[in-house]
C-alpha positions in Angstrom: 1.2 5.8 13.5 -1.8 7.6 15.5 -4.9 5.2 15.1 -4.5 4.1 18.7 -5.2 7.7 19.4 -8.0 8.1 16.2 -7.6 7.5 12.7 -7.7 10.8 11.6 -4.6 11.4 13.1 -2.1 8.9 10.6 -4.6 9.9 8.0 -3.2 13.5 8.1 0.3 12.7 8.1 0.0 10.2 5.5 -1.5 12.6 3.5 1.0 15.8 3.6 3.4 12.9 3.0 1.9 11.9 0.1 1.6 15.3 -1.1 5.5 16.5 -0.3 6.2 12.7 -1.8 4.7 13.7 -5.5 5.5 17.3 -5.2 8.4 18.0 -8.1 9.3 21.3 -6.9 10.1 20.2 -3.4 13.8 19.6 -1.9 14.9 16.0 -3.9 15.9 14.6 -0.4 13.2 15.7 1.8 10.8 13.9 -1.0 13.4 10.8 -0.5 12.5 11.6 3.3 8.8 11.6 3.0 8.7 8.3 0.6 10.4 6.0 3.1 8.4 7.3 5.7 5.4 6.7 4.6 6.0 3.5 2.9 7.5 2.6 6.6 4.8 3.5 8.2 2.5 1.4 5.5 4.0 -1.7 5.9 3.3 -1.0 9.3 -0.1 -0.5 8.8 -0.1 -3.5 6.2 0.8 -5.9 9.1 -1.7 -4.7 11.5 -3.6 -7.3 12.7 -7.0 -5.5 13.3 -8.8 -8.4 11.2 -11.5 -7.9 13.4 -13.1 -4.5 13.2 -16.3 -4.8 11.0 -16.0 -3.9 7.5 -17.5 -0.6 7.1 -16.3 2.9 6.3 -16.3 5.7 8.7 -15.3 9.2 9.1 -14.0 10.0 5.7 -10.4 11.9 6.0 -8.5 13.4 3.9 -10.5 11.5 1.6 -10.3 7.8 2.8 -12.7 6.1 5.1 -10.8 2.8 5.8 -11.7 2.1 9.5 -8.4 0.0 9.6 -5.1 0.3 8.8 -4.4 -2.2 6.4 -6.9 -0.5 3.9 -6.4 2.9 4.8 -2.8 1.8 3.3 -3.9 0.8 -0.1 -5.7 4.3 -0.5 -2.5 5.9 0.5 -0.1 3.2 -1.6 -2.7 4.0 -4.6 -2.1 7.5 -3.8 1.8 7.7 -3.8 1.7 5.2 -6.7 -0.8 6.4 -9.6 0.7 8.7 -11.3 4.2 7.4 -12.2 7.9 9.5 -10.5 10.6 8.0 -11.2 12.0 9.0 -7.2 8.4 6.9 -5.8 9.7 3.9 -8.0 13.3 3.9 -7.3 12.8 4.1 -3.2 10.2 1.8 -3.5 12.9 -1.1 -5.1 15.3 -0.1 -2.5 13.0 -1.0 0.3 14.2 -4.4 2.3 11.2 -5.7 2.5 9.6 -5.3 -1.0 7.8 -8.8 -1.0 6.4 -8.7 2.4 4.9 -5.3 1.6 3.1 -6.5 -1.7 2.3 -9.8 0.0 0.7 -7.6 3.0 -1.6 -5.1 0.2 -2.4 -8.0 -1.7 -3.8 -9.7 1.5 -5.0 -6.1 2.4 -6.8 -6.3 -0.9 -8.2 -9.2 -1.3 -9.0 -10.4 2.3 -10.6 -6.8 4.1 -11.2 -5.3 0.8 -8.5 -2.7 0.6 -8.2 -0.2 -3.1 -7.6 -3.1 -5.4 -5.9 -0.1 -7.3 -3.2 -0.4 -5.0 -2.2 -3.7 -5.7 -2.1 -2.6 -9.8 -0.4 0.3 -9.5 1.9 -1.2 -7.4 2.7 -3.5 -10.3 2.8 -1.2 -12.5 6.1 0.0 -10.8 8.9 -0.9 -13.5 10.9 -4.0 -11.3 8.3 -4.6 -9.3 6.3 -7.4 -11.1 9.5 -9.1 -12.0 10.6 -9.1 -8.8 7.4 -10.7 -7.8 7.4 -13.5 -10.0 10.7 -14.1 -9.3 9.9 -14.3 -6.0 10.2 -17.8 -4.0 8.4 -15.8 -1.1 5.6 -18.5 -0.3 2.4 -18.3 1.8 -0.2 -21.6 1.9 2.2 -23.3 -0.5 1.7 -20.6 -3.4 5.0 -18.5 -4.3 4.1 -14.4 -4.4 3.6 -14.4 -8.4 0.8 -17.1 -8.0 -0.7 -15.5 -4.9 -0.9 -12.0 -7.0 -2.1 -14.0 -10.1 -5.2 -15.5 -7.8 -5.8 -12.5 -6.6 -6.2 -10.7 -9.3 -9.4 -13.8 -10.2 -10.5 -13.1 -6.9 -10.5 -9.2 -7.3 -12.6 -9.5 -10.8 -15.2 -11.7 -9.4 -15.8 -9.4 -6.4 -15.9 -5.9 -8.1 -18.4 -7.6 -10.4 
């Protein structure tokens, strides 16, 4: 997902992604295309485990300045996500591995300080927060839906 070569590199592709992903006039499948790809190659990023690279921005490109993956993906998730399509939403519920990917940003989030904007406009998908608290997806004995809702106490105190 080119960081190993430099970050600039999956920051580009993520960005035309991102950009054929929203675009309403473009082909209906090759948008299909370019939303599972880049929320593949996100969840990739999401479970990076470059915890230990300082937390500082860098090089800005393509507008972000994440200097590691896991919060170069919220900008991108944010991205894809803030203004609502309909074709974003419904790939997005489709994907296998829905709670592992907003378990990942909300760790992304509130542990190295990814685009807490992420995380809301992920919820702000229509499923997505039911699916959530539904979820019996646990980590350090919380289920997703409490995990999100502590978040979301952490997040306020720290923007503050």
């Amino acid at each position: 997902v080119g960081w190993d070569i430099h970050h600039g590199v999956g920051k580009f592709a993520a960005n035309a992604l991102v950009a054929l992903a929203v675009c309403a006039k473009a082909d209906e499948e090759c948008r299909k295309d370019a939303i599972n790809a880049l929320f593949a190659a996100m969840l990739l990023w999401l479970r990076d485990p470059r915890g230990n690279v300082p937390h500082r921005e860098g090089d800005e490109v393509c507008g972000c300045s994440c200097m590691r993956p896991r919060t170069s993906a919220a900008c991108w998730i944010e991205r894809m996500l803030s203004s609502p399509v309909e074709l974003i939403a419904q790939c997005l519920l489709k994907m296998e591995q829905l709670e592992e990917f907003v378990e990942l940003l909300m760790v992304g989030c509130r542990d190295f300080h990814g685009n807490p904007f992420a995380l809301t406009c992920m919820l702000q998908v229509p499923g997505i927060a039911e699916i959530v608290m539904r979820s019996h997806h646990r980590r350090g004995g919380l289920r997703l839906g409490e995990q999100i809702f502590s978040t979301f106490a952490y997040l306020m105190v720290w923007i503050e």
